[in-house]
C-alpha positions as CSV (number, residue, x, y, z in Angstrom):
1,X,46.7,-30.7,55.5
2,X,46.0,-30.6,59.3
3,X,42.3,-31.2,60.5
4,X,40.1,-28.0,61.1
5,X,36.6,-27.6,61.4
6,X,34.4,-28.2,58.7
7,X,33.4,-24.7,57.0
8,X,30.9,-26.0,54.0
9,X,29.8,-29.0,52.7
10,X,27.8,-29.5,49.4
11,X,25.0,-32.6,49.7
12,X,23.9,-34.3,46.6
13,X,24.0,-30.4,45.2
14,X,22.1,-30.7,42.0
15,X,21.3,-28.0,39.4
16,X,18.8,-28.0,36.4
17,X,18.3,-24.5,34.5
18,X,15.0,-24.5,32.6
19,X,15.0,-22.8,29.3
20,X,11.8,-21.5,27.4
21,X,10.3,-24.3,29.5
22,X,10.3,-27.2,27.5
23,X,14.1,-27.2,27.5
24,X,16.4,-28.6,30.6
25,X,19.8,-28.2,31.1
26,X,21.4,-30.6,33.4
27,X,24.8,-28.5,35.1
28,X,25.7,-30.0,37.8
29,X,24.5,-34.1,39.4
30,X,25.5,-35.0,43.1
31,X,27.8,-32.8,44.4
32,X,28.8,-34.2,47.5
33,X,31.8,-31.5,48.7
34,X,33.7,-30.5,52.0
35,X,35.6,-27.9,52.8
36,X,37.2,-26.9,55.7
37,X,37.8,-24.1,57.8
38,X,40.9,-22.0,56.6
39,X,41.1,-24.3,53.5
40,X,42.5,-22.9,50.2
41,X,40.6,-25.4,47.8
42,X,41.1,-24.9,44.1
43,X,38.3,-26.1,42.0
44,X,39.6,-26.7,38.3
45,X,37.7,-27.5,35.1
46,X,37.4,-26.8,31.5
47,X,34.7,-24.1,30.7
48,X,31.1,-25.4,31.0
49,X,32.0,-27.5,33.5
50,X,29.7,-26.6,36.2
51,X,32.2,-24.7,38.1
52,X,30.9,-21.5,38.4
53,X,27.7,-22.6,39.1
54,X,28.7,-24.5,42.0
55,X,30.5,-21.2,43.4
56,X,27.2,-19.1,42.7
57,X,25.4,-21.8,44.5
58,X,27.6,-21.3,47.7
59,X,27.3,-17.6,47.2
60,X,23.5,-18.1,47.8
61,X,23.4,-16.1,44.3
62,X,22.0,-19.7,43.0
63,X,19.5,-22.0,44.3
64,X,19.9,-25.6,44.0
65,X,17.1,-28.1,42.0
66,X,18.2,-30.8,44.6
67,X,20.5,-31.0,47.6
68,X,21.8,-28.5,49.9
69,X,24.7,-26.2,50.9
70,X,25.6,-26.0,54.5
71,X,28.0,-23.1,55.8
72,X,28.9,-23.7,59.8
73,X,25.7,-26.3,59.9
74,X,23.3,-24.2,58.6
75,X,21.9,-23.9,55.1
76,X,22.6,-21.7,52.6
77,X,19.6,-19.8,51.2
78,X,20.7,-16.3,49.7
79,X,23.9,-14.5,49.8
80,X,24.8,-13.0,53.4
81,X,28.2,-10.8,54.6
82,X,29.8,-14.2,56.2
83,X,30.8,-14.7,52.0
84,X,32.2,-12.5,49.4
85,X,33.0,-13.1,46.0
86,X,35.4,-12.0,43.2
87,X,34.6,-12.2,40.0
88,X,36.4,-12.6,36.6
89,X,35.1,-9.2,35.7
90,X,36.4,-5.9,37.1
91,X,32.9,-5.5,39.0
92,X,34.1,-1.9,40.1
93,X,31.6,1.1,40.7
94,X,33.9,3.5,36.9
95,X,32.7,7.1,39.6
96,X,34.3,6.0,42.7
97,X,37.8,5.8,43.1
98,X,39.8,2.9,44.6
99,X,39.1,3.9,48.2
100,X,35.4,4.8,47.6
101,X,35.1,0.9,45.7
102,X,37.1,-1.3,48.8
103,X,35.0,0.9,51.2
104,X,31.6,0.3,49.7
105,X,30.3,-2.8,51.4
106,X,31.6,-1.2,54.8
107,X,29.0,2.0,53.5
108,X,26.1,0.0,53.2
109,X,26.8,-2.0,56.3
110,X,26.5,1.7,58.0
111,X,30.1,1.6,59.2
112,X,31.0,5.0,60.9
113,X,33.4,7.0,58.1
114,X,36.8,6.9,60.0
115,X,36.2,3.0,60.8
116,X,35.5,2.0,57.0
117,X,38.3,4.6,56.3
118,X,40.8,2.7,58.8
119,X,39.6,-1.1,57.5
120,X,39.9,0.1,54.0
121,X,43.4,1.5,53.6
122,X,44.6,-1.4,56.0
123,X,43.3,-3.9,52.7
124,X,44.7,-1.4,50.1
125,X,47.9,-1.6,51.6
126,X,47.2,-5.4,51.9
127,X,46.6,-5.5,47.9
128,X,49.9,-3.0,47.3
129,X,47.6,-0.5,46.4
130,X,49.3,1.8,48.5
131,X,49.2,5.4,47.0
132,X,46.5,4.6,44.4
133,X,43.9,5.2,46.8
134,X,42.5,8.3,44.6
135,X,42.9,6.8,41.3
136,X,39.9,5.7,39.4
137,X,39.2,1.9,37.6
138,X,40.0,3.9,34.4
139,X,43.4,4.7,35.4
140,X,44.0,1.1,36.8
141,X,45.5,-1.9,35.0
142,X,43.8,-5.3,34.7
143,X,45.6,-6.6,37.9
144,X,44.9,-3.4,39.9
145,X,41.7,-3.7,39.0
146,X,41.1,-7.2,40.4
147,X,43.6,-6.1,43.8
148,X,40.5,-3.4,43.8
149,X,38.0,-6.6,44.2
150,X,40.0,-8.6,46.5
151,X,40.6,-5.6,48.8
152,X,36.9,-5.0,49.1
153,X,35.7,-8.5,49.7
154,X,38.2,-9.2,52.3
155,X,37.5,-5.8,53.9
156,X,34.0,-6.7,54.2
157,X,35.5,-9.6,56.9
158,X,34.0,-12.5,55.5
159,X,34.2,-16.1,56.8
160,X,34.4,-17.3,52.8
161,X,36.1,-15.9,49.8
162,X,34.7,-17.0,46.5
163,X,37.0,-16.3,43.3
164,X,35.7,-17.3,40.2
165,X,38.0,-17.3,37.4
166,X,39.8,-13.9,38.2
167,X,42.9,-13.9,36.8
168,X,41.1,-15.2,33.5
169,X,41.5,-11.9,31.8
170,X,45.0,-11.5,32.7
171,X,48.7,-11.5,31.0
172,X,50.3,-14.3,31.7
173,X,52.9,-12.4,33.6
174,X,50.3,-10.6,35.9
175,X,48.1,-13.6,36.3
176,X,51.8,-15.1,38.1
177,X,51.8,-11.9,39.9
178,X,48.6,-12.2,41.1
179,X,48.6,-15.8,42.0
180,X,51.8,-15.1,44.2
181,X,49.4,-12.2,45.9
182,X,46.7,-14.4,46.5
183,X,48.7,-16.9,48.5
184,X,50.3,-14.0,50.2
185,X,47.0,-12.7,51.5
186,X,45.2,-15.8,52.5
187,X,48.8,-17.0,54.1
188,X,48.0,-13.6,56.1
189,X,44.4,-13.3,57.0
190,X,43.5,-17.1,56.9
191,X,39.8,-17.3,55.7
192,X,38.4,-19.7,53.7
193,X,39.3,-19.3,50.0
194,X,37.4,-21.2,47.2
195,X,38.9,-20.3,43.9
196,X,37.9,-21.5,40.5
197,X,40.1,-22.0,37.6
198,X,40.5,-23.7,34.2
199,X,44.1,-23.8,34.8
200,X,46.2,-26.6,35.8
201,X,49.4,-24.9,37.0
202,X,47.7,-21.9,38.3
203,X,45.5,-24.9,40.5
204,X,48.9,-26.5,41.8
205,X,50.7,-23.0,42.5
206,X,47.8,-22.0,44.7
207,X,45.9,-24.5,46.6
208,X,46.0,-26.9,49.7
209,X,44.0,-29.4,47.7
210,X,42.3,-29.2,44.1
211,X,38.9,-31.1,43.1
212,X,38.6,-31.3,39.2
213,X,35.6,-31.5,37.7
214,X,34.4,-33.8,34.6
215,X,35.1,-31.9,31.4
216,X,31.4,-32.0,30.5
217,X,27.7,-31.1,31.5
218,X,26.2,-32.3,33.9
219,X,29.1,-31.4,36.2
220,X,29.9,-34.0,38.3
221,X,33.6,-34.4,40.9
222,X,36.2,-36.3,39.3
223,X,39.2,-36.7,41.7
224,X,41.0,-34.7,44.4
225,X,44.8,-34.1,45.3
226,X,46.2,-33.0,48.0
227,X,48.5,-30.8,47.6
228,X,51.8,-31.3,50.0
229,X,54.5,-28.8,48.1
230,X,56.0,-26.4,50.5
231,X,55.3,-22.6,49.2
232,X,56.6,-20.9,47.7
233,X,56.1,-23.6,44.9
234,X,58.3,-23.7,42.1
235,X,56.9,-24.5,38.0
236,X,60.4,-26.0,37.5
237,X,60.0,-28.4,40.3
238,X,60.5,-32.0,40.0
239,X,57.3,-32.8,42.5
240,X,55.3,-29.8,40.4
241,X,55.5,-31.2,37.2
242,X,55.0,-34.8,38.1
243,X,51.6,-33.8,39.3
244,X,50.7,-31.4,36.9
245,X,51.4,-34.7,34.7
246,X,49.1,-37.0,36.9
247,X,46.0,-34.2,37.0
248,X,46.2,-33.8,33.0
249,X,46.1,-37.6,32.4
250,X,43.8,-38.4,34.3
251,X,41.5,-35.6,33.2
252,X,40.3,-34.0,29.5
253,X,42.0,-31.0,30.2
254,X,44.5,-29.2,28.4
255,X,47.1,-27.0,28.9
């Protein structure tokens, strides 16, 4: 992985959530995390891990009980435009059709109509939405659907992509569709991807480097790998499968 600039980096990012206020819950302790600009980072953990958590916390949709984010130097207080996220849910607006959802954030920005309309369709097509423009969420599969919320976060031009989990809800054929796409796209636009899994292969398939996560609360870093296999990257591959064997034993995760 070449050198870039440094995008974001997590200091001693700690989270406590209080509950009927006699009751603490300790998700994540010192998360000290880099990432640089143009990265494709994978972040992989078991469920209640403190994985999403950390990603809310970058989105600004979470404050931290200790530590800071910082995103180009400057700390991260509340969600802003220079990040957009994708959830594991279809977060689709069911009235407005597939144009109306990927141009929304370009709306609200106040974007002149035949602007948004040019910046939308070029993400559609991006997506391989192509002709589906009109269609609502209801006539959409579940991998259409999340093409939907990738083409409207990258059409709102952020410097950082956020996906949490969102291929979780997917066949195993589509989620291998979709993980293809995702390379695909940031191979073509080049932002600053964070993505989230639970998944081992889905982790190697996808990203320049993966940081696992202990497989239990608080959340705290375990390792990092670099990941050197030329892409496309095969399952079958010799160099895949040795470290799919390294991450798993040297985690408690499982396939």
């Amino acid at each position: 992985m070449t050198q870039n600039k440094l995008k974001i980096s997590c200091q001693n990012v700690c989270k406590t959530f209080v509950q009927k206020e006699t009751q603490h819950v300790h998700v994540l302790e010192n998360i000290d995390l880099d990432v640089e600009e143009n990265e494709l980072l994978v972040l992989l953990g078991p469920g209640q891990s403190g994985k999403s958590t950390l990603l809310r916390i970058i989105a600004g949709l979470e404050e931290p009980s200790d530590g800071q984010v910082l995103l180009n130097g400057k700390k991260v207080t509340q969600p802003g435009p220079d990040r957009s996220m994708v959830f594991q849910t279809y977060s689709l607006f069911p009235w407005r059709t597939v144009r109306g959802n990927v141009e929304m954030g370009l709306k609200w920005k106040g974007v002149p109509k035949q602007e948004r309309r040019e910046i939308g369709q070029k993400y559609i097509d991006l997506v391989g939405l192509t002709g589906f423009e009109k269609s609502f969420p209801h006539q959409l599969s579940g991998g259409m659907k999340q093409r939907v919320g990738i083409a409207r976060a990258y059409a709102n031009n952020p410097e950082v992509l956020l996906l949490d989990e969102p291929f979780g809800q997917l066949d195993a054929q589509t989620r291998y569709l979709m993980e293809q796409e995702i390379v695909r796209i940031w191979q073509q636009e080049k932002k600053t991807v964070l993505f989230v899994t639970n998944n081992i292969d889905e982790a190697i398939y996808i990203g320049d480097r993966i940081v696992v996560m202990e497989g239990k609360l608080p959340g705290r870093l375990h390792s990092s790998y670099a990941i050197d296999l030329p892409r496309p990257r095969d399952h079958a591959d010799i160099a895949f499968l040795e470290l799919r064997r390294e991450i798993t034993s040297a985690t408690e995760l499982t396939l």
